[in-house]
C-alpha positions as CSV (number, residue, x, y, z in Angstrom):
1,X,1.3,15.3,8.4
2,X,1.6,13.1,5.4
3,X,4.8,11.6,3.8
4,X,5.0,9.9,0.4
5,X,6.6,6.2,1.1
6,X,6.5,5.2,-2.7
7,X,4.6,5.5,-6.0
8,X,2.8,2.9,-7.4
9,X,0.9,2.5,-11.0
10,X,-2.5,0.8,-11.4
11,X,-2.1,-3.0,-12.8
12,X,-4.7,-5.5,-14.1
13,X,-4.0,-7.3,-10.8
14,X,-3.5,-4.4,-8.6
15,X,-0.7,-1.9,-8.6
16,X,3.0,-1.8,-9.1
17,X,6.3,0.8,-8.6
18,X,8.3,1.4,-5.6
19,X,8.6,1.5,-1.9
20,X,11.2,4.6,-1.1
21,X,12.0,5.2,2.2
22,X,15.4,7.0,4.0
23,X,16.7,3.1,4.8
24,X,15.0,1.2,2.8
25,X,14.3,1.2,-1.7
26,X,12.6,-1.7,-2.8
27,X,10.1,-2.6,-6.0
28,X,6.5,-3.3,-4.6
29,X,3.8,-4.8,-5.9
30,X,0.0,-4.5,-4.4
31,X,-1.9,-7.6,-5.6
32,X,-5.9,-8.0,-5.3
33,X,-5.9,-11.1,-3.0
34,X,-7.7,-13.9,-4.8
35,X,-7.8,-16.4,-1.6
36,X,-9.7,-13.9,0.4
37,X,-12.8,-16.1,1.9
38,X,-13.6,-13.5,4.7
39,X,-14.3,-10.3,6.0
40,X,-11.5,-9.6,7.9
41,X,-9.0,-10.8,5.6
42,X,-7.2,-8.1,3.6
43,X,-8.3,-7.4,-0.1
44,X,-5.1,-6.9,-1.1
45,X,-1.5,-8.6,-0.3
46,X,1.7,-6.6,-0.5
47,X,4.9,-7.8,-2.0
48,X,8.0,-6.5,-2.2
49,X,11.6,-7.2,-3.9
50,X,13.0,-9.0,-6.0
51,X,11.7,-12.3,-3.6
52,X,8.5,-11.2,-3.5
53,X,8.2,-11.3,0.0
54,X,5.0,-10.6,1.6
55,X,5.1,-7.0,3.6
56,X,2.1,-6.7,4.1
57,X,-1.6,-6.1,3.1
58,X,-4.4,-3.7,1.8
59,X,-7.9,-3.4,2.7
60,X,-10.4,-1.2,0.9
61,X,-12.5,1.4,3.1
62,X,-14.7,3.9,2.3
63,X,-13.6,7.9,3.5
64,X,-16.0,9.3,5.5
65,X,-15.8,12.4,4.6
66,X,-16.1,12.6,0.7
67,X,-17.7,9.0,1.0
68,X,-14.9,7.6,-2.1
69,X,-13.0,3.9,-2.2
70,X,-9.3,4.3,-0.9
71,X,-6.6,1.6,0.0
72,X,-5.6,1.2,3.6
73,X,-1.9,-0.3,4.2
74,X,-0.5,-1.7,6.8
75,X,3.5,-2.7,5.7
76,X,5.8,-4.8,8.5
77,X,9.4,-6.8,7.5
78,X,12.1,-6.1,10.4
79,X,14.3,-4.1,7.1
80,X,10.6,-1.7,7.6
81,X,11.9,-1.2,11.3
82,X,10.2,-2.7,14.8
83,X,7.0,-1.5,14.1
84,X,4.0,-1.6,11.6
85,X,4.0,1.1,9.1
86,X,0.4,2.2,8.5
87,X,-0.5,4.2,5.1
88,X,-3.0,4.9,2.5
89,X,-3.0,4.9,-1.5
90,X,-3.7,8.4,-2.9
91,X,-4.4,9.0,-6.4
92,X,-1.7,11.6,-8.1
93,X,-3.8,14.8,-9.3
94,X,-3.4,14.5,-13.2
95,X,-1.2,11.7,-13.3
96,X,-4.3,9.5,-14.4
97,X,-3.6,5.3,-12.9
98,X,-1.1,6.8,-11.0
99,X,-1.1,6.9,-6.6
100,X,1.2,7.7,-3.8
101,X,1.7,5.6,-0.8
102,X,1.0,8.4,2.0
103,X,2.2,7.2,5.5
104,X,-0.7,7.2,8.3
105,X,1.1,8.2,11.5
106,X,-1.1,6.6,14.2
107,X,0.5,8.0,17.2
């Protein structure tokens, strides 16, 4: 099962719209992460609000199964709840530089 958590437009830095959940509305931003120095460290950070606070981060991965580039999630700030939200960045079919934020239930 997928839910859409938000809808976000492609940027020159990343992308940008909004997170949109039952508790929780908040702009986001999804920034290319120009301090990343190694593997492990995400290619993209998450920021949401009108603080910017850091939610989170984004790290590219490759689907196995049609073998295209996606964006993996993975969102945490106590307003998100007590545990990690993981999700995915889908593009919209015909909405060209636009994608949906599909939640990745991992249990």
């Amino acid at each position: 099962m997928a839910n859409a958590l938000g809808y976000v437009s492609e940027t020159k830095s990343g992308f940008e719209g909004t997170l949109a959940m039952m508790n929780l509305s908040a702009a986001i931003r999804i920034e290319k992460n120009a301090e990343k120095t190694e593997d492990g460290h995400p290619d993209y950070r998450i920021y949401a609000g009108e603080t910017s606070t850091e939610i989170g981060g984004g790290w590219m991965r490759k689907s196995k199964a049609s073998g295209r580039d996606y964006v993996s999630l993975t969102l945490a700030d106590p307003q998100i709840g007590p545990r990690r939200i993981f999700a995915n960045l889908a593009p919209v079919k015909g909405k060209k530089g636009r994608h949906v934020i599909l939640w990745n239930a991992r249990d």
